[in-house]
Every structure is written in structure tokens, then in C-alpha cells.
PDB file of N, CA, C and O in Angstrom:
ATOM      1  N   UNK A   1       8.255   7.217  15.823  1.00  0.00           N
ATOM      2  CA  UNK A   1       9.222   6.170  15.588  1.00  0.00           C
ATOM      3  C   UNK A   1       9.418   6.016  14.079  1.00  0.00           C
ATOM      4  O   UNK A   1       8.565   6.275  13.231  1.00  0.00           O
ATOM      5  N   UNK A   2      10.733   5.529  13.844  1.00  0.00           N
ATOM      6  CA  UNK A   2      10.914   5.414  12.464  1.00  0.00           C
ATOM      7  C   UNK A   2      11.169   4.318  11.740  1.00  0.00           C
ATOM      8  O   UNK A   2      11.845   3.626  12.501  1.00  0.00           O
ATOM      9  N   UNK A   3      11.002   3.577  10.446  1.00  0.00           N
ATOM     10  CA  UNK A   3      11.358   2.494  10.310  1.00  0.00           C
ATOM     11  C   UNK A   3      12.198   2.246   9.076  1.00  0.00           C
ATOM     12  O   UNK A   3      11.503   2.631   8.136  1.00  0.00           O
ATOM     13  N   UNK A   4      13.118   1.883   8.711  1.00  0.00           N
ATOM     14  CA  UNK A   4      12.928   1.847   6.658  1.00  0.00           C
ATOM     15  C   UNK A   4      12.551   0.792   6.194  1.00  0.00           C
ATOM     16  O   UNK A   4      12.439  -0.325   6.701  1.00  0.00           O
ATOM     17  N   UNK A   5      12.264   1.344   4.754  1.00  0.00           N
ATOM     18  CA  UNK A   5      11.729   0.093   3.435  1.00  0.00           C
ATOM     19  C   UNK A   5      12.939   0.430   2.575  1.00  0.00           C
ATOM     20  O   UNK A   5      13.561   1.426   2.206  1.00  0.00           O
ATOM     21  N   UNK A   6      12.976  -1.504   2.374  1.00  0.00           N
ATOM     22  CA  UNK A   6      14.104  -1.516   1.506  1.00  0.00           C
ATOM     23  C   UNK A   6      13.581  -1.542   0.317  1.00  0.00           C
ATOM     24  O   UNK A   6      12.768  -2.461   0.414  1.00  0.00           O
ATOM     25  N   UNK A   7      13.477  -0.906  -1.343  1.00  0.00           N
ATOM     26  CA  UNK A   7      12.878  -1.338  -2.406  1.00  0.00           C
ATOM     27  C   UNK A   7      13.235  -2.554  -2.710  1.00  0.00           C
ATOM     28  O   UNK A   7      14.314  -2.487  -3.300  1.00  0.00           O
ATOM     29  N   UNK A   8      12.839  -3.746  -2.597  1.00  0.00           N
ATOM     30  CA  UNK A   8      13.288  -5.034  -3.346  1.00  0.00           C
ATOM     31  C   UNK A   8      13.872  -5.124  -4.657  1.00  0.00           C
ATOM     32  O   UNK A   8      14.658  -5.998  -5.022  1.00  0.00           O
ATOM     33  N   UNK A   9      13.383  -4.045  -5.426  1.00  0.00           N
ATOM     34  CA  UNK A   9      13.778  -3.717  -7.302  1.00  0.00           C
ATOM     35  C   UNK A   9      15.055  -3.141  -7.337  1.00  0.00           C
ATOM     36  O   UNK A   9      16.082  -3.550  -7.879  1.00  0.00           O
ATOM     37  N   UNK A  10      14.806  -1.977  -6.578  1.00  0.00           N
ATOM     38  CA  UNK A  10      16.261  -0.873  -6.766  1.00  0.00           C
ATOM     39  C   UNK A  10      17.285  -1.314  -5.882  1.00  0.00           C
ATOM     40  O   UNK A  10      18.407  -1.764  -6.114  1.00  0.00           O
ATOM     41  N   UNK A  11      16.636  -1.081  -4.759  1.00  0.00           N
ATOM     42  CA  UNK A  11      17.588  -1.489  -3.434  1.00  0.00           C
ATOM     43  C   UNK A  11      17.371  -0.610  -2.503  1.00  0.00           C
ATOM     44  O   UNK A  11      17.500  -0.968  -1.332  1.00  0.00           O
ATOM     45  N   UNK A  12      17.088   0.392  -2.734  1.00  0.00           N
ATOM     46  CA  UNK A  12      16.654   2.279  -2.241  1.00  0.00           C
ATOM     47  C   UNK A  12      15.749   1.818  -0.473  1.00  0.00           C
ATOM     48  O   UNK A  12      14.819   1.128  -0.054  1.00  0.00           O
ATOM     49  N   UNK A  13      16.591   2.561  -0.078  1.00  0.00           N
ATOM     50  CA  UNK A  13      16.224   2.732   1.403  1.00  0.00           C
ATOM     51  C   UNK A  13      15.375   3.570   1.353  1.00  0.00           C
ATOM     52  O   UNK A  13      15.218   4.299   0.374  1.00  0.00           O
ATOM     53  N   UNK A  14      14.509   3.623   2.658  1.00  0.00           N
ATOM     54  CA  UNK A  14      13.662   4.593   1.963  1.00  0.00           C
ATOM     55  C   UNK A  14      12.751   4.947   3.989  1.00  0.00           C
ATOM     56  O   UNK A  14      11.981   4.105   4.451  1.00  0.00           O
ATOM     57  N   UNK A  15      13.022   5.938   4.592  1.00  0.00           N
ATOM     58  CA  UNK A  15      12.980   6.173   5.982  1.00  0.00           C
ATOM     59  C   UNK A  15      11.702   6.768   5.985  1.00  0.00           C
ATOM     60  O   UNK A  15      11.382   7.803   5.401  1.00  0.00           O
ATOM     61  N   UNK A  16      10.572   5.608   7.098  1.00  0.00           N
ATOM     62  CA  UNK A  16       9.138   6.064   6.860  1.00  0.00           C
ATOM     63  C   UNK A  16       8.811   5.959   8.117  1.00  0.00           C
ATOM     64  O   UNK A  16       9.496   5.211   8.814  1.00  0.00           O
ATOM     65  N   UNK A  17       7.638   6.713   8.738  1.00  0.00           N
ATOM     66  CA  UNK A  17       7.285   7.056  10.202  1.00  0.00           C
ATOM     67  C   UNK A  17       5.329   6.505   9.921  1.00  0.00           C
ATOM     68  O   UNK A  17       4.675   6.937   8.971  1.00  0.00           O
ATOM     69  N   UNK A  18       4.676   5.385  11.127  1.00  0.00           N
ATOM     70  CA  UNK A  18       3.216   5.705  10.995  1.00  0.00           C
ATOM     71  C   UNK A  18       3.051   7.171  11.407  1.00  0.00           C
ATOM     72  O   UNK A  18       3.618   7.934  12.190  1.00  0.00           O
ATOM     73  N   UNK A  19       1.778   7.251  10.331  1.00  0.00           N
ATOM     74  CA  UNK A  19       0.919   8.418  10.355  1.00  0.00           C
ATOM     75  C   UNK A  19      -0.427   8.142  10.159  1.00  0.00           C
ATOM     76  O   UNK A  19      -0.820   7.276   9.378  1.00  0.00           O
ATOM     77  N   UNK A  20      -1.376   9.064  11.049  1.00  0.00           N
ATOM     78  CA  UNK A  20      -2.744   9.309  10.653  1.00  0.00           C
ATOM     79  C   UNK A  20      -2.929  10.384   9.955  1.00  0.00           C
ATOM     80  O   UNK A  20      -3.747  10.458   9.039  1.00  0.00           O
ATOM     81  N   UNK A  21      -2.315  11.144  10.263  1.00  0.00           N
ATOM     82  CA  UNK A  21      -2.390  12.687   9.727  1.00  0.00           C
ATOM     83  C   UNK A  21      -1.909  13.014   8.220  1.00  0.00           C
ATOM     84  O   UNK A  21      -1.288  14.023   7.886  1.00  0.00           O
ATOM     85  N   UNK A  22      -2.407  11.735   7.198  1.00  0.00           N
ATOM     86  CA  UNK A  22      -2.365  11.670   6.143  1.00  0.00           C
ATOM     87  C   UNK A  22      -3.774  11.333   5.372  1.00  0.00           C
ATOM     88  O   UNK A  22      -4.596  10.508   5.771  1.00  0.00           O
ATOM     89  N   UNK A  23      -3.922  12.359   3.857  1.00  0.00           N
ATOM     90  CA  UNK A  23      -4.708  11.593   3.472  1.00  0.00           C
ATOM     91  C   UNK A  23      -5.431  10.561   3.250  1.00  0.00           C
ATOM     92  O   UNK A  23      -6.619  10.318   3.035  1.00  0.00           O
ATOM     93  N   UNK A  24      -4.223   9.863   3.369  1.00  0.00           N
ATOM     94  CA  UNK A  24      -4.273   8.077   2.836  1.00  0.00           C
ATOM     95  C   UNK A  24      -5.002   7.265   4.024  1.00  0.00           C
ATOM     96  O   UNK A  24      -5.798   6.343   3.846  1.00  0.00           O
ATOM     97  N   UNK A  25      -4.511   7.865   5.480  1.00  0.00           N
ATOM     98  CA  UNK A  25      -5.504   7.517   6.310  1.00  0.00           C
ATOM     99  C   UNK A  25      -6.382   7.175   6.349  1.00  0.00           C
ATOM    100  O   UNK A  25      -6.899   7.992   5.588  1.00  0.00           O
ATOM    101  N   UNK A  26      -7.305   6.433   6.683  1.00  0.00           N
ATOM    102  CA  UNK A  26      -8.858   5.812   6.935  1.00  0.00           C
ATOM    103  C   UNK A  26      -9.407   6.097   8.124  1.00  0.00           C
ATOM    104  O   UNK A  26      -8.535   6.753   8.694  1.00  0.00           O
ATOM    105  N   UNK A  27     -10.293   6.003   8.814  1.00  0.00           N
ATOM    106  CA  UNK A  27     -10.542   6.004  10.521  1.00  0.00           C
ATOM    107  C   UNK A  27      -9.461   5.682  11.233  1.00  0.00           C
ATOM    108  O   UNK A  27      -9.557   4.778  12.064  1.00  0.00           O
ATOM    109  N   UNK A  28      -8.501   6.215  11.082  1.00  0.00           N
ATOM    110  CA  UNK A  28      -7.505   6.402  12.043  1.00  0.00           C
ATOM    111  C   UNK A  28      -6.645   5.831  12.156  1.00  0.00           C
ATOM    112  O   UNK A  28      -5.951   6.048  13.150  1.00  0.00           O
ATOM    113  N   UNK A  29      -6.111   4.468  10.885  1.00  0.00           N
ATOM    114  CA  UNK A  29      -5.571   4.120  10.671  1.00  0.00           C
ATOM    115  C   UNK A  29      -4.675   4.186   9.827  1.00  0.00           C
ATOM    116  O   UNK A  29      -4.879   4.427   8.637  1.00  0.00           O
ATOM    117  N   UNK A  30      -2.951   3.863  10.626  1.00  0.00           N
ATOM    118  CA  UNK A  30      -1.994   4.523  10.201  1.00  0.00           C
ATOM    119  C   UNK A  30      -1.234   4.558   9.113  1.00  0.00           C
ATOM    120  O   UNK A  30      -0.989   3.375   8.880  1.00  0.00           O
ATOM    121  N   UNK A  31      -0.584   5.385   8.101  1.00  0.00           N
ATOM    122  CA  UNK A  31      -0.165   4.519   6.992  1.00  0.00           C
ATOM    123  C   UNK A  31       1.371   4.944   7.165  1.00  0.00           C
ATOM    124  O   UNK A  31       1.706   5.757   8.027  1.00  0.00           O
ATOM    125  N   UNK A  32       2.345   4.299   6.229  1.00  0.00           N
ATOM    126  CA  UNK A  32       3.680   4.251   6.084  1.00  0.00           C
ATOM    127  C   UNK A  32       3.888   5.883   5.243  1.00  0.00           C
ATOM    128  O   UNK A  32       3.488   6.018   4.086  1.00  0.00           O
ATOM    129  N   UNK A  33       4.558   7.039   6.005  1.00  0.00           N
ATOM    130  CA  UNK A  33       4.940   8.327   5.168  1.00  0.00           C
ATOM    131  C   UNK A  33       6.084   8.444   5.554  1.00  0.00           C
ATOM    132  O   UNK A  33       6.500   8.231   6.693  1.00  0.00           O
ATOM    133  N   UNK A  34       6.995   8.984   4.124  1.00  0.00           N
ATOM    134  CA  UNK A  34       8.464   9.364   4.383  1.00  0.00           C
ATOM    135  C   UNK A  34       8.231  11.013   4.229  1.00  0.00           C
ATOM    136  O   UNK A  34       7.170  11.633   4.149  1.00  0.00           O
ATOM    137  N   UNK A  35       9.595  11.492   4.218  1.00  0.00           N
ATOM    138  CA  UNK A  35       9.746  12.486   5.120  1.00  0.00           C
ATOM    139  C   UNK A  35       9.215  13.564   3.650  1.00  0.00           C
ATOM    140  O   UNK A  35       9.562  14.744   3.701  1.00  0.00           O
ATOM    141  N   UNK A  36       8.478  13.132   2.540  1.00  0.00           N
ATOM    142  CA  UNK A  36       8.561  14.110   1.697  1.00  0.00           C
ATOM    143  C   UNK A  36       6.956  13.803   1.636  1.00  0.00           C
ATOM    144  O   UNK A  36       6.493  14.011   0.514  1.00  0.00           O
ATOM    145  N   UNK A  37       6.269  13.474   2.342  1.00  0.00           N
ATOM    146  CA  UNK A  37       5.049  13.010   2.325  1.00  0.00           C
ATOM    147  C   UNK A  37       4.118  12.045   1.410  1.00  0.00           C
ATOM    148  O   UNK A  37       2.952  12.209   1.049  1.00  0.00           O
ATOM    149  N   UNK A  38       4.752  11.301   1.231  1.00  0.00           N
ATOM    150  CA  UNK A  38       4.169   9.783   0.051  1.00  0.00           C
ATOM    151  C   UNK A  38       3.949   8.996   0.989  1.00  0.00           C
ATOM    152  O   UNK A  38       4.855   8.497   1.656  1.00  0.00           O
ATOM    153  N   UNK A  39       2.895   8.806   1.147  1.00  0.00           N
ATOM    154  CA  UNK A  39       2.429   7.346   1.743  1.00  0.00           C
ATOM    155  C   UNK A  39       2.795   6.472   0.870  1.00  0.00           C
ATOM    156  O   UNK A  39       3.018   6.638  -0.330  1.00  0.00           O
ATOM    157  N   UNK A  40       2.886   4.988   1.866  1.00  0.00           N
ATOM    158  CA  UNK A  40       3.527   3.645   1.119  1.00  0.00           C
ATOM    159  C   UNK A  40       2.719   2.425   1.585  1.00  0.00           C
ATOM    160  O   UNK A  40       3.135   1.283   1.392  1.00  0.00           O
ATOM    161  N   UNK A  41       1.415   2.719   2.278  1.00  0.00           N
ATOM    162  CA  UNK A  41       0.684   1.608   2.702  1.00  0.00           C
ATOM    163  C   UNK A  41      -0.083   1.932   4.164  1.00  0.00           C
ATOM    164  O   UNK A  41       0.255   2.845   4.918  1.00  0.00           O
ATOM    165  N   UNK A  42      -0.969   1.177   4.359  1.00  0.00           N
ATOM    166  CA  UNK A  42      -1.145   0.752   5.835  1.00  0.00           C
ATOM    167  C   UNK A  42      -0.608   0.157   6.764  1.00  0.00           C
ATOM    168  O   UNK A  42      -0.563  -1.067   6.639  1.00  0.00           O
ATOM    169  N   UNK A  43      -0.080   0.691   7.870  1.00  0.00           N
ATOM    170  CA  UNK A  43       1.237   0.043   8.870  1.00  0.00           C
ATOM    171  C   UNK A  43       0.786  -1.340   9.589  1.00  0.00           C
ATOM    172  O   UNK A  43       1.644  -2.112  10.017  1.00  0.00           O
ATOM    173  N   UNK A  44      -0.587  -1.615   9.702  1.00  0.00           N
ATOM    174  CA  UNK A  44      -1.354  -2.818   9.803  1.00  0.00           C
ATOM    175  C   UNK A  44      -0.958  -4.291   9.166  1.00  0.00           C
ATOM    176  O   UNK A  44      -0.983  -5.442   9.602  1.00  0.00           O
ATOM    177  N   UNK A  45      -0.446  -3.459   7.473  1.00  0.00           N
ATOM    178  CA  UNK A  45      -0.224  -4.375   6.413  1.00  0.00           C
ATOM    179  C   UNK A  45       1.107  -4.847   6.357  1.00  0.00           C
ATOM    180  O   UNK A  45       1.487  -5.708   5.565  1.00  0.00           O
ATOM    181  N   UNK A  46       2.024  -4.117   7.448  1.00  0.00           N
ATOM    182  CA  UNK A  46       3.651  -4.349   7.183  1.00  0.00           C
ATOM    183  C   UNK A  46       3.802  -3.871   6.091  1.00  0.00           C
ATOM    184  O   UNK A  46       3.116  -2.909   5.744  1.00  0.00           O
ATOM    185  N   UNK A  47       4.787  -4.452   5.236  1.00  0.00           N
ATOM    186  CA  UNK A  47       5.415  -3.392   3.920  1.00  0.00           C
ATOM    187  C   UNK A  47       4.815  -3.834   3.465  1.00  0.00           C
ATOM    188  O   UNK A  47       4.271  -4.934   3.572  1.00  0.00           O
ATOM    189  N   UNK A  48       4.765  -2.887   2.693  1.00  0.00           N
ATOM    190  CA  UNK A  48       3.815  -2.806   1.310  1.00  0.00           C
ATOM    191  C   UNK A  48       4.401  -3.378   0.612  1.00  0.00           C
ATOM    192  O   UNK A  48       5.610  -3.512   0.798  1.00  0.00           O
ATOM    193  N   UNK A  49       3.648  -4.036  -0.658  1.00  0.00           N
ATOM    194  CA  UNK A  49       4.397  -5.071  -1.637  1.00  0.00           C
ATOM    195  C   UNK A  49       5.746  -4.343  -2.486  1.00  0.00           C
ATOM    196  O   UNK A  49       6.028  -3.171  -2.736  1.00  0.00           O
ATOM    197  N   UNK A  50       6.124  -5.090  -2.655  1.00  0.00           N
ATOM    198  CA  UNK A  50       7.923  -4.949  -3.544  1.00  0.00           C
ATOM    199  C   UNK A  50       8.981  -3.691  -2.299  1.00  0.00           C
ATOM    200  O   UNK A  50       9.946  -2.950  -2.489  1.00  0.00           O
ATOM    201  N   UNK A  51       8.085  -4.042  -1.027  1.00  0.00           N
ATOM    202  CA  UNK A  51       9.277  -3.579   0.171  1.00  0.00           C
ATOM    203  C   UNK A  51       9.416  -4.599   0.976  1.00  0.00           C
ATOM    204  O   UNK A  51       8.882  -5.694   1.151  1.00  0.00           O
ATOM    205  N   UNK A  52      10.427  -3.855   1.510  1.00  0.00           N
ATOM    206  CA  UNK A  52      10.968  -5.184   2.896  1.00  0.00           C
ATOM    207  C   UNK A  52      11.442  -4.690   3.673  1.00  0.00           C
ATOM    208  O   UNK A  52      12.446  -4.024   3.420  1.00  0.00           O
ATOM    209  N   UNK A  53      10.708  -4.825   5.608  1.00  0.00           N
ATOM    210  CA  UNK A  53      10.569  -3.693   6.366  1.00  0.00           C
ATOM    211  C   UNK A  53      12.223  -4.289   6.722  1.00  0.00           C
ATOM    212  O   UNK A  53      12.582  -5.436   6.456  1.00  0.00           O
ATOM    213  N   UNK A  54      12.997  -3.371   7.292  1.00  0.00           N
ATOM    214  CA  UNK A  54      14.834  -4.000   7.264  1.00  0.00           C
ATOM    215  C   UNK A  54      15.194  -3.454   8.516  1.00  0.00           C
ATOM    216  O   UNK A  54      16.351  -3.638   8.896  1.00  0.00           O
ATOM    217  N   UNK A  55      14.202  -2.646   9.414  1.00  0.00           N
ATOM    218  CA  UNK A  55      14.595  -1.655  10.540  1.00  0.00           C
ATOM    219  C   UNK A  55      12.910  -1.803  11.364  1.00  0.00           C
ATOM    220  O   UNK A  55      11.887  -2.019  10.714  1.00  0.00           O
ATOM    221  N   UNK A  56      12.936  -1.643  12.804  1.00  0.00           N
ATOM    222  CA  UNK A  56      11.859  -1.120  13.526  1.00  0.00           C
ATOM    223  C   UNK A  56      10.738  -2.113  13.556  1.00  0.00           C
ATOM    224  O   UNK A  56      10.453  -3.197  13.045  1.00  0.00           O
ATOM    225  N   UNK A  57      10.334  -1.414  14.226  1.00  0.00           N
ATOM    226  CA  UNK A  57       9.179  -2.121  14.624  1.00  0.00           C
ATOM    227  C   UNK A  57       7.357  -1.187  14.944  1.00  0.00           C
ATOM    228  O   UNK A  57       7.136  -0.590  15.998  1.00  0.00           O
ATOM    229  N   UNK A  58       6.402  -1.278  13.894  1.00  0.00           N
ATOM    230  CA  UNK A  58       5.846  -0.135  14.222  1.00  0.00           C
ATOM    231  C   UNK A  58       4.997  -0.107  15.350  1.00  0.00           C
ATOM    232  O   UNK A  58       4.472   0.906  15.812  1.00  0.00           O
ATOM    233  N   UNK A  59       4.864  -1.470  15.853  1.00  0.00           N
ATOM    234  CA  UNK A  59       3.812  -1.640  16.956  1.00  0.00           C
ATOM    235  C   UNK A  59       4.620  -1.135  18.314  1.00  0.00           C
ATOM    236  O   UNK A  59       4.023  -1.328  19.373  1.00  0.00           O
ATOM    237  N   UNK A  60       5.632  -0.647  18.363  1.00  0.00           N
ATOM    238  CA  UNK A  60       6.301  -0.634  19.331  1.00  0.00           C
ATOM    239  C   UNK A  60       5.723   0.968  20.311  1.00  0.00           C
ATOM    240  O   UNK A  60       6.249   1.258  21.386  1.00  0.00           O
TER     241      UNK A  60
END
């Protein structure tokens, strides 16, 4: 599933999917990766600071 972050600063959309299958991962918990592989947080945490989730839902 997919969700976007809006940058609050720029404005920049920005289309991110949970993942475990990232470094950034912990025990199995998921973090926010776009499609060029940058994690942007823990999906636990909702957006990450200076985003704003504008689409989706990740618990879904």
C-alpha cells in the first residue's frame, strides 16, 4: 500500500510504501520508503516531523 508525505517546507509530495526490508528497520518494524529507497521514519510514528501524511492509511 502506498501513502504520500507532503513536505510542510517545500510542499514536495513525496510517494512512500511501509517496509521492513529496510535497513532502518528494527525487529520488524516498519519504516516509511519511497521508491528510490530513503527511509523517512517509523510507520508506528505517522509522519515524520516537517511531513504531513495527505493520502492512506498505513494500518490498513
Amino acid at each position: 500500500m502506498n501513502v504520500i508525505l507532503k513536505n510542510l517546507i517545500t510542499g514536495e509530495e513525496i510517494k512512500v510504501h511501509p517496509s521492513t526490508d529496510h535497513p532502518d528497520s528494527s525487529y520488524g518494524q516498519p519504516v516509511w520508503v519511497d521508491d528510490n529507497g530513503n527511509a523517512y521514519g517509523l510507520c508506528d510514528m505517522g509522519a515524520p516531523l516537517g511531513f504531513e501524511l495527505i493520502q492512506g492509511n498505513h494500518k490498513d
